[in-house]
Every structure is written in structure tokens, then in C-alpha cells.
N, C-alpha and C positions, 0 to 999 in steps of 0.2 A: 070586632075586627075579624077579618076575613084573610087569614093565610093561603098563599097561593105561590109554588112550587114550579119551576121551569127545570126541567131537568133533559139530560141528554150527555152526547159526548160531544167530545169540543167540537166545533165545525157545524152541530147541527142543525145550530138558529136561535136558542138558547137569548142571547143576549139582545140582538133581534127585534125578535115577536117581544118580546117581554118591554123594551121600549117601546112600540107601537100599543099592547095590551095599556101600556101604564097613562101614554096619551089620550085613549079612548075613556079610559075610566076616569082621569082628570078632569072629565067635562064635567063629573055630577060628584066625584068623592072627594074624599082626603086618601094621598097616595103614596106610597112609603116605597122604598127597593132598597133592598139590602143585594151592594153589587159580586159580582164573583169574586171569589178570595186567592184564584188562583194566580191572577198575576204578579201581587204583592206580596205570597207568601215567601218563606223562605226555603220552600221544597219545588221542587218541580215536580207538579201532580200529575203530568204523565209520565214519569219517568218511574224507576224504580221505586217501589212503596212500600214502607215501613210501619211496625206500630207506631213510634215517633212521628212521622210525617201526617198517619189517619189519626191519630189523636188530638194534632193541631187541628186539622182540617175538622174534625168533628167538635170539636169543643169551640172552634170560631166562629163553626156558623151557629151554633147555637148562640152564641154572644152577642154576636153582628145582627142576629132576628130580634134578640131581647133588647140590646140598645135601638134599634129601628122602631121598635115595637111602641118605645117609651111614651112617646106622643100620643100612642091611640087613637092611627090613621085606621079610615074603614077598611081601608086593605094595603097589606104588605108583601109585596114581590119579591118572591126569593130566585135570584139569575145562580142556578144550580142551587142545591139543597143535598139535605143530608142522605136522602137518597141516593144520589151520587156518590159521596164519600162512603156510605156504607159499600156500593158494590167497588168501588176501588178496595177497600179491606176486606170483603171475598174472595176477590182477586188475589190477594195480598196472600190468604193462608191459605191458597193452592202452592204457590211457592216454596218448595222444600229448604230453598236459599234463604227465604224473607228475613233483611236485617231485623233485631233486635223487636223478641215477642217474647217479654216480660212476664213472670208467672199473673196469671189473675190478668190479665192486659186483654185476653178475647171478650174475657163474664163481661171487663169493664164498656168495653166498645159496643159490646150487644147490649147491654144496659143502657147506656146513653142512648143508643140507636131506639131501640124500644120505648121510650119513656119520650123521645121528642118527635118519632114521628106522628101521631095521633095530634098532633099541633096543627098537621094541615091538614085545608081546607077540602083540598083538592092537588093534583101534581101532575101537571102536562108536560110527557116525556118528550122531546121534540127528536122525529126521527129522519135522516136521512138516506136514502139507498148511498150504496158504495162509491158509485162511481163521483157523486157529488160531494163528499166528507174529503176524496183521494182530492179534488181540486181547493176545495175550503180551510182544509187544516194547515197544509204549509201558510197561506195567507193570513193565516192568525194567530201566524209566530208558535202553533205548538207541532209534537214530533207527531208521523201519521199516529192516527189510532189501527190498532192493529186491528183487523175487522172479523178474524176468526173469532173474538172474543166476541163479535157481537151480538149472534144469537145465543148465546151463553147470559149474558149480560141483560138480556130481553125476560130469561126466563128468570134471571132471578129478581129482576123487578118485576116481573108479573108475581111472583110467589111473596116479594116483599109486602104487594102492593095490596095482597089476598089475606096473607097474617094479618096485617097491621090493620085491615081495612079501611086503607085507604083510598077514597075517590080519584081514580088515576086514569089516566085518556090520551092516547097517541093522538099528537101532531103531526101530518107529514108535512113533511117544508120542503116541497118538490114545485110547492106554488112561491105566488109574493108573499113577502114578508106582511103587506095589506090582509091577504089572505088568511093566512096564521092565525093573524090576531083576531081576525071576525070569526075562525071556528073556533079558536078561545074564548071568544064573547057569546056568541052561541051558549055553548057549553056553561057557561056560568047563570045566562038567562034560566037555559033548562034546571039546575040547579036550583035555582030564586035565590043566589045570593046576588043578583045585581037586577 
């Protein structure tokens, strides 16, 4: 099985490309998606963020990949990844404020973190310029993403992306959502896992 990782911030196509990638690869595989967890959970993940909050969040998508997983599709789409939830809890201990960080709760989050990201295959961050996130995000029901964090946010998934070494590739989604997913598919050719 082939894990494969869509990651970004809200707005940035994320859900998307990741439906059209899953279409194209339907024609010859078995195809699994494990969907974003944030609309269902019981925190608002862009909102103020907690150990409590990234603990759910990281310990469900590791749940929600191993229950998808079960069947032993040739590949499994993850619509956000732990990737994600990790730089939300970066974010999280820059925060002098941050509710409730439990003795031994960072070892634990970087342990989890560490030990699941090497799961994927590959993780294509899906990126948008400013101006297009500022019209996308209210339409998708979440609050803006604040965008000063976001060459912050770049660099520390390029640094995540370098420890962990993991295979990781900007998307821009400045084109169609058609678009996306053929330098997705590209990418994966180039790879030889498809």
C-alpha cells in the first residue's frame, strides 16, 4: 500500500485535488481516503489550540489511516495528515498562553509525530498565494488563516519534511483543480509508485 498525504491550510485545495487524484487512480487501483477530521471533531482546529485538542487530532488520524488501511487498498489518501496537526502543535508552544501542556505531553506528541510520519509515501503540500486563501476560507466555513504565519509554517515543514525524510512536493493551486491532480499524477509516475 502506497500512503499519500495532502496537506496545506484550509482553503488551499487540499480536499479538491485529493478527490480528483482519487478518480484518476480508480481507473487501475484499489482506493481508500481517510476524510479530514476537522469538521467532525469536537475542537475547532483553527481556533485556539491545546495539548488536549493536538492530541485528539494526532492520535485520530493515526486511527482513521489504520482503520482505512485495514482492507489493503493499493493506496490511501490522507485529506490533511499529521503533518498538519504537527505544525498546529508548533504553533501551539510558541504560545506563552497555550491551554493545558501536561508534564511529558510535548516528548509525547513528538513521539507520536516521529514514529508515524515515516508511514508516508510522499505528502503534497497544497499551496495558495494570499490573496486566493482570503476569498476561499470564509467559503469553507473556517475563520481566515492568519497568513503571517505562513512563511513560518513553510519552513517548518520543509525542516519537518528534511528530518523525517520525507518525499514532500508543493502544489500550487493557482490552476484547475484538473491541473493539480495531473502534477500529482506526474509526481507519482516520476516516483514509480503508479
Amino acid at each position: 500500500m502506497h500512503k499519500i498525504a495532502f496537506s496545506g491550510v484550509p482553503g488551499s485545495g487540499k480536499t479538491s485535488t485529493l478527490a480528483e487524484v482519487k478518480k484518476l487512480l480508480s481507473l487501475k487501483y484499489r482506493v481508500e481516503d481517510v476524510p479530514d477530521l476537522k469538521p467532525n471533531a469536537p475542537f475547532d482546529f483553527d481556533q485556539k489550540t491545546g495539548f488536549v485538542s493536538q492530541f485528539y487530532f494526532i492520535t485520530s488520524q493515526i486511527n482513521e489511516e489504520n482503520l482505512h488501511a485495514q482492507d489493503g487498498p493499493d493506496f490511501l489518501l490522507c485529506d490533511g495528515a499529521l503533518p498538519d496537526h504537527w505544525l498546529e502543535w508548533c504553533e501551539c508552544l510558541r504560545q506563552p498562553d497555550a491551554p493545558g501542556r501536561p508534564a511529558g505531553g510535548d516528548a509525547l506528541l513528538a513521539a507520536l509525530a516521529r514514529f508515524w510520519m515515516p508511514t508516508y509515501d510522499v505528502v503534497f503540500r497544497l499551496r495558495a498565494d494570499a490573496a486566493a486563501l482570503k476569498k476561499r476560507t470564509p467559503r469553507a466555513g473556517m475563520r481566515e488563516y492568519p497568513l503571517e504565519r505562513g512563511r513560518e509554517d513553510d519552513e517548518r515543514f520543509a525542516r519537518l519534511a528534511r528530518e523525517e525524510r520525507i518525499p514532500s512536493f508543493d502544489v500550487w493551486n493557482h490552476q484547475t483543480v484538473d491541473e493539480c491532480a495531473q502534477d500529482v499524477m506526474t509526481r507519482l509516475a516520476e516516483m514509480k509508485l503508479i
